[in-house]
SEDOPA-480345 format. One record per residue (C-alpha): residue in three letters; x, y, z. Coordinates in steps of 0.25 Angstrom, whole numbers, plus 5000, padded with zeros to 4 digits. Each point is the difference from the previous one (the first is absolute). Layout:
ALAXYZ
...
END
This chain:
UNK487949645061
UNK499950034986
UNK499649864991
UNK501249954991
UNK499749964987
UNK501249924993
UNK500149994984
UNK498850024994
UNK499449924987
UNK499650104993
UNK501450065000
UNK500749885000
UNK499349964987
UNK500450134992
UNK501549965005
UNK500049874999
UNK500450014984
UNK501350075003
UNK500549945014
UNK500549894992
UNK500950074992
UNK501450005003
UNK500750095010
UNK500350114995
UNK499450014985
UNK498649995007
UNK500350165003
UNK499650034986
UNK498649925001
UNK498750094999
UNK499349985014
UNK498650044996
UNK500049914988
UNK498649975003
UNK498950075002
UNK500250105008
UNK498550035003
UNK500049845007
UNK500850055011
UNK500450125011
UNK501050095004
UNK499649965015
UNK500549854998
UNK501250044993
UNK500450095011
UNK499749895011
UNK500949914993
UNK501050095000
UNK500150035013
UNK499849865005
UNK501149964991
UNK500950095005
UNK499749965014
UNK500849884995
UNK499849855003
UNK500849925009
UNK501049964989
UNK500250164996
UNK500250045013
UNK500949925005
UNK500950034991
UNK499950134998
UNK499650065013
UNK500549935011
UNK501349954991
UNK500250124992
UNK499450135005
UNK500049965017
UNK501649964998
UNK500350124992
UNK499150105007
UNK500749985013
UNK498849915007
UNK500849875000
UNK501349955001
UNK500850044987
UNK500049874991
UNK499849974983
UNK499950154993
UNK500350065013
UNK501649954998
UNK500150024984
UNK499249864997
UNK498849994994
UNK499149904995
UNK499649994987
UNK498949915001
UNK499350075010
UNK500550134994
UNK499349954986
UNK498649935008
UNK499850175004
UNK500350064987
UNK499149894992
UNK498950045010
UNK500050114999
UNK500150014985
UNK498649904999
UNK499250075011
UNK500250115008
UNK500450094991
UNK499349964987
UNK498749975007
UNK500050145005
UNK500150044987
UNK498949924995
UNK498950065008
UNK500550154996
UNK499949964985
UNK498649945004
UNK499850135007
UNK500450084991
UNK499149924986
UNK498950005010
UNK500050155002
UNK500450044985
UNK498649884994
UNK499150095013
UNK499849865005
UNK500750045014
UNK499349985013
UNK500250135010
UNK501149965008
UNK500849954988
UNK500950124998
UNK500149995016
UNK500549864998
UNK501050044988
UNK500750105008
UNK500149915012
UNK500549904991
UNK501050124995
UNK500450015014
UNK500349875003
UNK500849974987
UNK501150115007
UNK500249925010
UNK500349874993
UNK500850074990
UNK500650075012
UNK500449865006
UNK500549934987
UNK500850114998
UNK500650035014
UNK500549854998
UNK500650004986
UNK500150144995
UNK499650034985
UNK498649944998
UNK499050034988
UNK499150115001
UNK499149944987
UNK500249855003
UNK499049905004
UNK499050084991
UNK500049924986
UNK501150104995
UNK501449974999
UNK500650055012
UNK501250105003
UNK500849975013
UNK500150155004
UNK501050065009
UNK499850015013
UNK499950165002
UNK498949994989
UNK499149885008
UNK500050095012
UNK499650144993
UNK498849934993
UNK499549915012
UNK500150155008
UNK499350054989
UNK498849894999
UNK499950015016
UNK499750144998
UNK499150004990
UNK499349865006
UNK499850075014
UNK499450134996
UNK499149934988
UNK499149915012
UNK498950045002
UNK499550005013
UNK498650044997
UNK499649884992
UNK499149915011
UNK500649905006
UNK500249854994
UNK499049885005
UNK500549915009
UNK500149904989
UNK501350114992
UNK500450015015
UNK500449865000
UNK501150004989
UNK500850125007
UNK500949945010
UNK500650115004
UNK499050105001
UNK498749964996
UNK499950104990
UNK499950135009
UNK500550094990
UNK500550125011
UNK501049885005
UNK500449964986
UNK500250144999
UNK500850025011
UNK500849884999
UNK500350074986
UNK500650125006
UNK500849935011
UNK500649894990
UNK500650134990
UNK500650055013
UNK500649885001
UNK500450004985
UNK500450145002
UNK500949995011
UNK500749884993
UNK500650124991
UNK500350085010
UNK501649984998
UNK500149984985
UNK499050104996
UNK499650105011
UNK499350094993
UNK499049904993
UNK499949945015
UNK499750135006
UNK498850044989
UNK499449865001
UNK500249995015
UNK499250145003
UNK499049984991
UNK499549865003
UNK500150055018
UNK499250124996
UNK498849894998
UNK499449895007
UNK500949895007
UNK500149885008
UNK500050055015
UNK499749895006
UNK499749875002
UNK498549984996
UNK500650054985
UNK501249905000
UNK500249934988
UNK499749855005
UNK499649884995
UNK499649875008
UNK500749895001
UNK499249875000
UNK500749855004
UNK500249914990
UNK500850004986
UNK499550114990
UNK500450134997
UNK499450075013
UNK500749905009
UNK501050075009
UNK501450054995
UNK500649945013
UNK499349845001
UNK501149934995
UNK500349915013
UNK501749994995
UNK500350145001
UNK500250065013
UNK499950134999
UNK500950025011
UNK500450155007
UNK501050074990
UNK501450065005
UNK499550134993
UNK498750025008
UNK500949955012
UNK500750105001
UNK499050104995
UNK499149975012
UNK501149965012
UNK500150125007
UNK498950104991
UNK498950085010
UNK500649975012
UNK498949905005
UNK500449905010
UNK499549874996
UNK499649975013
UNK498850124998
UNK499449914987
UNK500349865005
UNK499449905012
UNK500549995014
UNK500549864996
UNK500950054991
UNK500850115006
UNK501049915006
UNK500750004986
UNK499850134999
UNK501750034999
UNK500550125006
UNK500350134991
UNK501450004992
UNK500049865000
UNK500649944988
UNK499849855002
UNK500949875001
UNK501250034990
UNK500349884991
UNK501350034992
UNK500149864993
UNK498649974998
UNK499450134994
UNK500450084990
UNK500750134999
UNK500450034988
UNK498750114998
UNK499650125002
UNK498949975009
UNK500250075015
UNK499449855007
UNK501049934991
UNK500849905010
UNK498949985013
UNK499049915002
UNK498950095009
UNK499649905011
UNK498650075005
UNK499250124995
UNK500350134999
UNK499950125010
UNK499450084990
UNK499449984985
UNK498950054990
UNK498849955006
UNK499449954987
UNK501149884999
UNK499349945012
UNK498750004990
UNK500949974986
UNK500749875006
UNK499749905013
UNK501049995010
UNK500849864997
UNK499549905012
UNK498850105002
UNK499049884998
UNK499050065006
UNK499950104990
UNK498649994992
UNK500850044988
UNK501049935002
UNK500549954986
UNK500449825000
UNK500249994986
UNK500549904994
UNK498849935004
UNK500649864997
UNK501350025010
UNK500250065015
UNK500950104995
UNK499650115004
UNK499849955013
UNK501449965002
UNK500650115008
UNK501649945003
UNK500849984990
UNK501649995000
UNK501450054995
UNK501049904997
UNK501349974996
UNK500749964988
UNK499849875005
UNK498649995002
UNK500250035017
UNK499050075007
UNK500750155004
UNK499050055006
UNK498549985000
UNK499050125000
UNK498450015003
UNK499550114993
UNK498750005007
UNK499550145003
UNK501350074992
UNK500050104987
UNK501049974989
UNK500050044984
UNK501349964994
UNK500550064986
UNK500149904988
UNK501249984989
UNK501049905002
UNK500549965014
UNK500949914996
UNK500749905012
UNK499150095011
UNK498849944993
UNK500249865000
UNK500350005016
UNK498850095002
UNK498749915001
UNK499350145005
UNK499950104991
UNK499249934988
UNK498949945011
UNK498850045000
UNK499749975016
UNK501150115002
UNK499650104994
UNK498750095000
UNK499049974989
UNK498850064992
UNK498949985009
UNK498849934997
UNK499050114994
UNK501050024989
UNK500149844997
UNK498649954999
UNK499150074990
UNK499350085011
UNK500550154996
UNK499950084989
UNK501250024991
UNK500450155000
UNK500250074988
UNK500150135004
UNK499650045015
UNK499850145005
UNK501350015007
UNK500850014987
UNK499250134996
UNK500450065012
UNK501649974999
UNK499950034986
UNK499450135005
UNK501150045010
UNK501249964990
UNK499250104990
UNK500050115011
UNK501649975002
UNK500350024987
UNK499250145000
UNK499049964991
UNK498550065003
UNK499249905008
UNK498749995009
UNK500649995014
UNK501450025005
UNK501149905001
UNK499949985013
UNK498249985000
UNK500249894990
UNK501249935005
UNK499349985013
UNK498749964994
UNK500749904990
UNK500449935013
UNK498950035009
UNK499349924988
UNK501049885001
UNK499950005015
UNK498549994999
UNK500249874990
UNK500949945008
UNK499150025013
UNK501050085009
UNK499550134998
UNK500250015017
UNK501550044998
UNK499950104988
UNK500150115009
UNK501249965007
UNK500449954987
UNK500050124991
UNK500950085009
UNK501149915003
UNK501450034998
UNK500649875001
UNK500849944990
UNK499949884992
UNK501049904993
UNK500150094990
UNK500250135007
UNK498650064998
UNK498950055009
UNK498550014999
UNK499650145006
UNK500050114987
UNK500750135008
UNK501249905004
UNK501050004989
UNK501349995007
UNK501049904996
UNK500349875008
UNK501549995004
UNK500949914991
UNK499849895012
UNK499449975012
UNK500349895012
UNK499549885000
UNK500249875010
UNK500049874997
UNK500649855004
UNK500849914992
UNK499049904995
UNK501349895003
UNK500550035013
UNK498750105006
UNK501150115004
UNK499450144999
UNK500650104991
UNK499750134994
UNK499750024986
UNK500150144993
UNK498849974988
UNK500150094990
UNK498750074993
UNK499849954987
UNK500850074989
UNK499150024986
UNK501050064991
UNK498849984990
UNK499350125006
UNK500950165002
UNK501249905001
UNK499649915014
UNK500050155006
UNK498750045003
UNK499249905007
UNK498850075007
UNK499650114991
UNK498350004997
UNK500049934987
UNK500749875007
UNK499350015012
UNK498850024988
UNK500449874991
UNK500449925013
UNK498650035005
UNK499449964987
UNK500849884999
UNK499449945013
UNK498550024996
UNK500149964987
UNK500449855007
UNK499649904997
UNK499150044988
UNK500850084989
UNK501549965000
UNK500050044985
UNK499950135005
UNK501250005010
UNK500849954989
UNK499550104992
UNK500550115013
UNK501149935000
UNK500550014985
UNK499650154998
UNK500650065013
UNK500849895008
UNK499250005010
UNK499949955012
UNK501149935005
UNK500249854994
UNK501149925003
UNK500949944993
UNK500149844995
UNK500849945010
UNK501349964988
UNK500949905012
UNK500049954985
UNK499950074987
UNK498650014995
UNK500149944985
UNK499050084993
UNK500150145009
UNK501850014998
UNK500050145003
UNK499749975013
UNK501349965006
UNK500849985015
UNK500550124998
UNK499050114998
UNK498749935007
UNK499950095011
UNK499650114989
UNK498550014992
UNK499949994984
UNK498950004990
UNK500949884996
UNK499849925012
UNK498649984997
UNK499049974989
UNK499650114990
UNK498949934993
UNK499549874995
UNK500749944986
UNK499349984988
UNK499549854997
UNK500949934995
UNK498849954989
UNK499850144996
UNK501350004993
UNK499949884996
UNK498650024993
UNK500050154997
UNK501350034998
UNK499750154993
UNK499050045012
UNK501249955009
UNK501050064994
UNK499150165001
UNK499649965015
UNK501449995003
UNK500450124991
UNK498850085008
UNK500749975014
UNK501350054998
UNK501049905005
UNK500249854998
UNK498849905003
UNK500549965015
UNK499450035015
UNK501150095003
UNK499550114989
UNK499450115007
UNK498450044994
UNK500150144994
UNK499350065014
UNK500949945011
UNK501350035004
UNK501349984990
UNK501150005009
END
């Protein structure tokens, strides 16, 4: 394993004259006002990247609160339903102002006066372009939250909030350049410059090929807005070396502890419980029986096929669009994506090693029975959640919520598992996997691409299956017809629609009467109108969707926002949602760009102190200052 360093003093002592400074006039301080032959590039790129891992305080807010609610990985909540936090939305943008991204621009200035005075060490302009390619991607993720961000800021100049078309052809163009100017001849570093890259240890060739792979990313973000651009980007950067596979995955250790390498998912009060999205995603895709991945103990919850669950019509919401709406599922499933097994424990299934009991300072998580009530308070029916598979949608559930002691428990429901919880993994920034989806979605469009739709497609999820440890059932996997939730297969050559319903049993959750329930596939009228459910770039996105759990939900968002896809459900509105009104009883069984966040709003403190740069940011994004104003890439209707 690679040796973290955190901050170091050298670094820390050239910033230290500027972190003081207050929020936002502190982008206009000169980084490198000392001497810049005191320090190097290499701290300044360390410091970078470790601050962009993010500390506890960053993370929780941003990632699991913001991006894992948003992204589809978590039940929808905050941002998710039109509500924002300014505080936290402000502690991101601060940090990001005074490190991440003026650090990284510290070192290229040092880079470049150390090149221009002669005094640069061999693998300096290595590190300058490095550095080059790291900046893209923080510029990438600042802008993918807030739209128009400065291309000259955090430099010593005045900056200029640039639109967001402008941000994404200059960080293309400095991808470009960056990549094909490394050097792969120069020697390789000591293990001392080793040390102070955590993601790659300074091997050039995987720098360079985490360059290509992240302006294919960058590329494909176009790919609805600006094809053309897309296309010309896209080709150029898959004609070169590419993450393909796991050894040249972009990852960085987490260590335990509270510093900026800590893991993104530590905090002991978020759950991190199973989503509706990924739910329904999985129930059903690949046709493998869960009795084929699970342990004989198990398979007596095992439930048959077509079995809907116990059907609960005062307790559970059904005022969504999501096709498990209304039923609690009392076992496990016949058949489901064998990486959810891996992704979250079995709730009751103590004996798991991974096995997640967060909070650590209450039995929560291992209290598995839980009631409905009445209005009065009277037990209606108590339900043990042991060994069962629920994700409920969010929003407002108005009078069903206060009876249901179920749905919000963390016992009932499948959670993160351990690996993902305690510092032990490495945070993913970009895996192999995505190179491959990205590849096939390319070779949908027509564009010129190294290996068919279909070689890349399956090697995207070979890749996922490998990391998730079920590789045994990608054969039977790949060519399965079965449906999902959502009405998509995995196998590529089956691209026949599902039919508008299928039957479902069931029992009344009350009275335990059997019934049959006609579920419907979910509708996205986001994506061709809801009519086309199965074709290869949803099989393609709703692949992706899955791999990228639980590392990269700003991603899924990102998917999500540019193409509407894959299938989200609605917020539950048994009651209006205040700050999402365009959501209503009336029209939720439909998708709309409107029924989810766009973007993050400004801080509320950048008006406040810089109230011309404001005013030109919001200019720059064409439209008002407000989570539901689509970024110049995604979707506008």
């Amino acid at each position: 394993m690679k040796k973290i360093f955190n901050k170091t003093s050298l670094v820390g002592g050239v910033l230290l004259a500027f972190l003081s400074c207050s929020e936002f006039e502190e982008i206009n301080v000169d980084p490198v006002a000392a001497s810049a032959d005191q320090v190097q590039i290499e701290y300044f790129i360390n410091n970078s990247i470790g601050s962009a891992q993010m500390d506890p305080h960053i993370s929780e807010r941003m990632f699991a609160l913001y991006w894992d609610r948003v992204g589809g990985m978590a039940r929808p909540a905050g941002l998710a339903v039109g509500s924002p936090n300014d505080g936290w939305s402000s502690d991101y943008y601060n940090g990001y102002v005074s490190s991440w991204l003026r650090t990284i621009n510290a070192g290229i200035k040092v880079a470049d006066q150390q090149i221009e005075s002669g005094t640069a060490r061999e693998h300096v302009p290595n590190l300058r372009q490095v550095a080059r390619i790291w900046r893209a991607y923080i510029m990438s993720e600042m802008s993918d939250n807030f739209g128009p961000i400065p291309i000259d800021g955090f430099q010593g100049v005045n900056p200029e909030y640039t639109d967001v078309k402008s941000v994404y052809y200059y960080m293309l163009a400095e991808l470009e350049e960056a990549t094909n100017a490394l050097n792969l001849e120069v020697s390789a570093p000591d293990d001392a410059l080793k040390k102070l890259d955590p993601a790659y240890s300074y091997d050039y060739s995987k720098w360079k090929k985490y360059g290509n792979s992240l302006r294919m990313r960058l590329a494909m973000r176009l790919s609805e807005v600006d094809p053309a651009k897309a296309q010309s980007e896209f080709e150029d950067a898959a004609s070169g070396v590419y993450i393909t596979d796991a050894s040249d995955n972009f990852a960085v250790e987490e260590v335990p502890g509270w510093n900026e390498f800590t893991g993104v998912m530590t905090r002991e009060w978020n759950a991190f419980e199973l989503s509706a999205t990924l739910n329904n995603l999985m129930i059903g895709l690949g046709g493998v029986p869960s009795a084929d991945v699970l342990s004989a103990d198990k398979h007596g919850y095992i439930k048959p096929a077509n079995y809907m669950g116990l059907k609960f019509d005062n307790h559970f919401t059904s005022k969504t669009n999501d096709p498990s709406a209304g039923f609690f599922f009392d076992g496990l499933h016949n058949t489901i994506d064998p990486r959810a097994y891996d992704l979250y424990a079995i709730p009751g299934d103590f004996s798991n090693p991974e096995f997640n009991g967060y909070p650590s300072w209450d039995n929560d998580a291992e209290t598995t029975k839980r009631t409905l009530i009445d209005a009065a308070g009277g037990v209606v029916k108590e339900l043990e959640s042991a060994y069962t598979w629920n994700a409920y949608p969010g929003g407002d559930w108005g009078d069903k919520g206060s009876v249901n002691r179920v749905r919000g428990h963390i016992g009932a429901l499948p959670r993160l598992v351990n690996k993902y919880r305690n510092s032990s993994n490495e945070r993913i920034f970009f895996a192999s996997w995505e190179s491959h989806f990205l590849i096939a979605e390319a070779a949908v469009r027509g564009w010129a691409v190294p290996v068919s739709g279909q070689v890349a497609y399956e090697q995207g999820i070979s890749d996922s299956f490998a990391y998730n440890g079920v590789s045994s059932q990608l054969s039977d996997y790949l060519t399965s017809e079965d449906y999902n939730r959502a009405g998509t297969s995995v196998s590529w050559g089956h691209v026949a629609e599902p039919s508008a319903t299928v039957a479902m049993t069931y029992k009344d959750g009350y009275t335990g009467a059997a019934g049959t329930h006609n579920m419907k596939y979910a509708e996205n009228t986001i994506y061709k109108n809801g009519n086309v459910k199965n074709d290869l770039l949803t099989k393609i996105i709703t692949q992706k969707f899955i791999a990228q759990t639980p590392w990269l939900p700003l991603e899924t968002w990102n998917d999500r926002r540019r193409l509407g896809l894959p299938f989200f459900e609605n917020p539950a509105v048994e009651k209006p949602l205040t700050n999402m009104p365009a959501l209503t009883d009336g029209n939720y069984m439909t998708s709309s760009i409107k029924f989810f966040a766009q973007r993050l709003k400004y801080p509320a403190n950048f008006g406040s102190n810089i109230p011309g740069g404001y005013a030109q940011a919001v200019d720059k994004l064409g439209g008002p200052d407000d989570v539901f104003t689509p970024l110049w890439w995604a979707k506008q209707q």
